[in-house]
N, C-alpha and C positions, 0 to 999 in steps of 0.2 A: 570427120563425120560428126554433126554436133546435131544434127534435125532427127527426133528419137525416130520419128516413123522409117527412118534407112538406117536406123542402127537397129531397130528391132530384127528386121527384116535380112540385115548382117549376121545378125550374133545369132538368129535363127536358124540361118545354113550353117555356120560355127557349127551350133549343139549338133543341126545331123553330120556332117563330118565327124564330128567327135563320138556322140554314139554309135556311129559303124564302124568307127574305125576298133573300137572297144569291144561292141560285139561280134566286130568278124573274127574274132578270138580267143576270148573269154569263153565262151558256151564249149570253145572244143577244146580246151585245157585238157581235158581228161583221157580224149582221143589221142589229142597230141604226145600226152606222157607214154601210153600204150604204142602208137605206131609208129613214133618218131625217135620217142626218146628210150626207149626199150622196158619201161617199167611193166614190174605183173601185172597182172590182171589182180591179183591179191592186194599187191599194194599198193592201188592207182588213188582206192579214197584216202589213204592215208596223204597220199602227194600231194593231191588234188586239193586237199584240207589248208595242210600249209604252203603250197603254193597262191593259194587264191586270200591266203588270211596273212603274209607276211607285207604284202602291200598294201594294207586297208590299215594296217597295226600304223606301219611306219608314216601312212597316210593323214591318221589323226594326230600324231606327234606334231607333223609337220603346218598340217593348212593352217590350224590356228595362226602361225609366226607368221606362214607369208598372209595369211588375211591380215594380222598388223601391220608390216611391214608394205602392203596394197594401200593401205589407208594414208599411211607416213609418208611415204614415198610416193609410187604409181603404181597404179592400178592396171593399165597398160603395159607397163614392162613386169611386171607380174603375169600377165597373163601369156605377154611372150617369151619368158623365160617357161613357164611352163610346156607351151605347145614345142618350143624345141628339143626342152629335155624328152620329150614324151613321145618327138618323133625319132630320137637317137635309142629309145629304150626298146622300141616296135622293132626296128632296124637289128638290134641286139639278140631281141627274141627268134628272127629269123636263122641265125647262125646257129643256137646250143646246139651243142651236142651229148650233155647230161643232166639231169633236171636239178644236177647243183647248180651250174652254170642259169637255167631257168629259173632257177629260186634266187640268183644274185640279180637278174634282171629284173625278176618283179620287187627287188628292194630295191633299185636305182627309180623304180618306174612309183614307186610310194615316194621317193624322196621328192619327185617331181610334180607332185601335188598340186594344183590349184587354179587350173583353169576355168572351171567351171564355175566356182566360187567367184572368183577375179569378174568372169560373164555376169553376173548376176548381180555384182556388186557396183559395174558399170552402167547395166540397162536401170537398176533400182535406181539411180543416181541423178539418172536422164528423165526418164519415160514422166509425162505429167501421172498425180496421184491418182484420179478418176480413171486412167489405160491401164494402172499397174495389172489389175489380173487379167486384163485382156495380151499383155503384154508377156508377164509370166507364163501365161495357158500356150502364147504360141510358143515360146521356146521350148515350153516343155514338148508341144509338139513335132519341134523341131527335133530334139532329142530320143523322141518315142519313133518316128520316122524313121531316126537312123538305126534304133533297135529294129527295124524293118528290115531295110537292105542289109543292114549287117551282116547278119546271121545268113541270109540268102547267098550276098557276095562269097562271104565267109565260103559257105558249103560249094558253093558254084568254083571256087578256087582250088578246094580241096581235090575235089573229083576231078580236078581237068589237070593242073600242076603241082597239086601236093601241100597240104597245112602254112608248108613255110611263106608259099608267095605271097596268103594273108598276112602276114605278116610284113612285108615287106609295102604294100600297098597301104596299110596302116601308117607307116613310118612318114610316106608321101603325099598323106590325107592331112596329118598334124604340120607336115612341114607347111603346106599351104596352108593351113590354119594361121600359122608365125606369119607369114608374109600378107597374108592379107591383114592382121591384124595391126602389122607394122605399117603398110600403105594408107587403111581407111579407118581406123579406130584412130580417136583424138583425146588426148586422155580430157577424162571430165574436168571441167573448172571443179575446183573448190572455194566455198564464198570464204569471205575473211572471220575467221571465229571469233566471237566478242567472250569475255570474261567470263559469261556464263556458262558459255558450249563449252569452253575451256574447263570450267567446274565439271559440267555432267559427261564430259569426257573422261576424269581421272578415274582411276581404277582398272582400264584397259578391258580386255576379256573376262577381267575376274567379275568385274561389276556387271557387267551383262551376264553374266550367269544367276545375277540374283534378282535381275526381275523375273515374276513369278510367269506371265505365258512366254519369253523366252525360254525359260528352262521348260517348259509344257512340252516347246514344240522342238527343242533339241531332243530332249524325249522322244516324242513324237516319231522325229526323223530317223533316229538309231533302232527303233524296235522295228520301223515299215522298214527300213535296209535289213535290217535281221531275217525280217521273213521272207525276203527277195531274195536272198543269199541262201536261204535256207534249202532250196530245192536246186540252185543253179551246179553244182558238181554232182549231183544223182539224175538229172533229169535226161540226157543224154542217156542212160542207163536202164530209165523208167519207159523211155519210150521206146528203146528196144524191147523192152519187156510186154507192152502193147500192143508191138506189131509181129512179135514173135520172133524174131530176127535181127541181127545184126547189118542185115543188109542194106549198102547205101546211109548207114545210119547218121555220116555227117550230114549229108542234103536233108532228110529229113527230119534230123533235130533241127538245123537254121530255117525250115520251116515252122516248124511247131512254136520254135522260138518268138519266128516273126507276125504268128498270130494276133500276140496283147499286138504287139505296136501298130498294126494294120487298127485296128480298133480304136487307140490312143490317139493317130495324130488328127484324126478329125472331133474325139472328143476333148483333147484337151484347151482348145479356146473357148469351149462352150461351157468347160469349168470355171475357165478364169470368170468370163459375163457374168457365170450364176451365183460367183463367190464378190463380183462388184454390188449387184442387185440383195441377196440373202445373206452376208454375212460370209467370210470367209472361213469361222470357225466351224457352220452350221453346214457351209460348203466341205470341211474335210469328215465330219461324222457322218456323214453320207455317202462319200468315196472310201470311206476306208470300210464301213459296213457292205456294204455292195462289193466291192473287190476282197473281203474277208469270205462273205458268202458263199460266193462263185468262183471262190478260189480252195472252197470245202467239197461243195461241188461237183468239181472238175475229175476230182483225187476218186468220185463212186466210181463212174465206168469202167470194163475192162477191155474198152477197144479204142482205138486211137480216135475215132474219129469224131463221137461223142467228147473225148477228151478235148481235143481241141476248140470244137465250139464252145465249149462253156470258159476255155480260156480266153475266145473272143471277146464274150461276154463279159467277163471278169476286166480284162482290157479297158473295159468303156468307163469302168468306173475308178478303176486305178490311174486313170491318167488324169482324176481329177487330186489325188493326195498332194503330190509336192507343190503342186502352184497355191495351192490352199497352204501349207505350212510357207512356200517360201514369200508370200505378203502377206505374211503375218510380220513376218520378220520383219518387212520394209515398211509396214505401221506402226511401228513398236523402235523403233531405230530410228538416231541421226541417221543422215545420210554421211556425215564423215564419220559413222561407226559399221556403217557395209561391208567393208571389207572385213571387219573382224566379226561380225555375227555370221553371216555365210560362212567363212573360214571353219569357224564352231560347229557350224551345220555341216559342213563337210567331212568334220572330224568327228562327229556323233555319228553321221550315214557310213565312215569308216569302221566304229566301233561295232555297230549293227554287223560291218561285213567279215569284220574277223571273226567275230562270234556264231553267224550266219552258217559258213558252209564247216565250223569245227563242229557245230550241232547237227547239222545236217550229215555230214561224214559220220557219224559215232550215231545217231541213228537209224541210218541205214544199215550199219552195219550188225547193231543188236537187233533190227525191228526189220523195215519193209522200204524202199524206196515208196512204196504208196502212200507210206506213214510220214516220210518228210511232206511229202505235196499234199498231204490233210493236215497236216500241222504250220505248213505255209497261209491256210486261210484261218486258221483258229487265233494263231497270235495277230492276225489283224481282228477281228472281232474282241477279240480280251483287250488289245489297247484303244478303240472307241468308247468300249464299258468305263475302263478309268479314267477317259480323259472326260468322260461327261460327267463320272462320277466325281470326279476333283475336278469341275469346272470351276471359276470364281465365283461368286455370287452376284457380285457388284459389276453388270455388265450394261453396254448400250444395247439396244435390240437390236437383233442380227448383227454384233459386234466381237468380233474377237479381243475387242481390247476393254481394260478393265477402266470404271468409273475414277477408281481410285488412284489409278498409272498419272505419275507426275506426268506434265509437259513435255518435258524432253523425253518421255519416251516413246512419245506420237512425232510422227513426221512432221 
């Protein structure tokens, strides 16, 4: 598959399989440890904490290597090596029977790091420069989609055959993921590097670290995962709290859940358009404000239902954030340095997610579960203050990238 408009369109069903398969899951960690795995009721934030932070640890360890080793090698069998391990670790979760045995699994399921990145590093590599955010907005919406059914499937599984067949249906979502990837992805040419690309190549990951808006928006990436992470082990809890009851309460968390992403997959290609047209950096100070807002919000009501729409809301603007940081990345970058900046990015958005629910858990617990989900929309408003306040100086209009950035670090 080498014609970008059927690999957009590929790697776009990819991301929602991969996001449902994710969130038919993930949200109900905490139920799972309570009804399945026999943990108190005492000590579920504690589990919940490191269970959800020992994969995002081992996560960032890891993407980095395979985003090099993506770049060096293939990108392609990177990607399939990932969706297999990822579908053998689903499969894994299905079995525990103690949340040690579940903490050994989300550290196989960290080790196996790097699909996503791999995706991004293939469509950046393809897609012409002028489609890139049209390009990136849809995957993200492919992505946001699956945070949709996810959560739904997820809860719809629960209530009918019980937590684990999520899980088992996940393992069968990523397997097809590997085979299709194996059948219809080609891996990208890479052109022949002349002397010079070979110069601005040396230094690996470490040099990309030192151009000034790559590190912005690795930044960037690890504080908006932080504050995403920040509510996802209390909010299951918050929404019982809501509605007064426990009742039903996995179908209607992957409801609640599934509200941003209803709202997300049709705004996020209309982010990518407004960050090809205004600048992609001007495009994320405006998604991250707006989904910082309405994500402060959300946290006043005391009744569910208000809660939710302002989540809707907050949705529409949040699904403009990652397409906005990830072309930046693909402005700012060879294209045979893809794999290792997304990798990066993946391991910033890991570092965000370990710190995320350890905050978030130890919060709720001295403070209020209302107080992580008001505190989920403030750290995105504190991190647009900074980044506008340490923007560069030296900029094109409506440009993310700096006057002064050598050649090679423009596409």
């Amino acid at each position: 598959m080498t014609n970008w408009k059927a690999l957009v369109w590929f790697l776009t069903l990819t991301s929602v399989f991969m996001s449902a398969s994710y969130t038919m899951l993930v949200p109900f960690l905490p139920m799972y440890l309570i009804e399945e795995l026999g943990v108190a009721n005492s000590d579920v934030n504690l589990w919940s904490g490191l269970i959800f932070s020992t994969t995002f640890l081992i996560s960032a360890i890891m993407a980095p290597i395979w985003g090099a080793l993506a770049d060096k090698k293939s990108r392609k069998m990177m990607a399939i090596r990932a969706a297999v391990c990822l579908a053998i670790s689903y499969v894994w979760g299905g079995f525990v029977s103690t949340p040690w045995e579940l903490f050994a699994m989300r550290c196989f399921q960290g080790f196996s790091a790097g699909l996503w990145p791999a995706c991004l590093a293939i469509m950046t590599s393809t897609a012409p420069r002028e489609k890139m955010g049209w390009c990136l907005g849809l995957m993200q919406g492919g992505s946001t989609a699956g945070g949709v059914f996810g959560p739904l499937i997820g809860g719809v599984l629960a209530e009918i055959f019980g937590m684990r067949a999520s899980f088992y249906l996940a393992g069968a979502a990523l397997a097809l993921i590997a085979v299709g990837l194996i059948v219809f992805i080609k891996e990208p040419e890479k052109r022949e590097q002349t002397s010079s690309d070979k110069k601005k190549n040396d230094g690996g990951s470490l040099k990309l670290l030192k151009v000034p808006v790559i590190a912005r928006m690795l930044f960037a990436a690890a504080i908006v995962q932080l504050a995403v992470m920040l509510v996802q082990p209390v909010l299951p809890l918050y929404i019982a709290e809501l509605q007064g009851s426990m009742d039903k309460i996995v179908m209607v968390s992957g409801i609640v859940f599934s509200v941003v992403g209803v709202s997300g997959i049709f705004a996020a290609p209309m982010w990518g358009r407004l960050g090809t047209n205004i600048g992609y950096r001007w495009t994320l100070y405006l998604a991250l404000f707006g989904g910082g807002l309405f994500g402060v919000i959300q946290a006043i009501p005391s009744e569910i239902t208000p809660f939710v729409i302002w989540r809707f809301v907050g949705g529409i603007f949040f699904a403009g954030i990652f397409p906005a940081i990830n072309a930046l990345f693909a402005e700012n970058t060879l294209p045979s340095e893809r794999g290792r900046v997304y990798g990066l990015s993946y391991a910033a958005q890991q570092i965000g997610s370990v710190c995320g629910p350890l905050f978030g858990g130890l919060m709720a617990t001295y403070w209020s579960n209302q107080a992580v989900v008001m505190a989920h929309g403030f750290v995105m408003i504190l991190l647009v203050i900074v980044l506008y306040l340490k923007r560069p100086k030296n900029q094109q209009p409506g440009s993310g990238i700096e006057i002064n950035a050598t050649v090679e670090q423009k596409q």
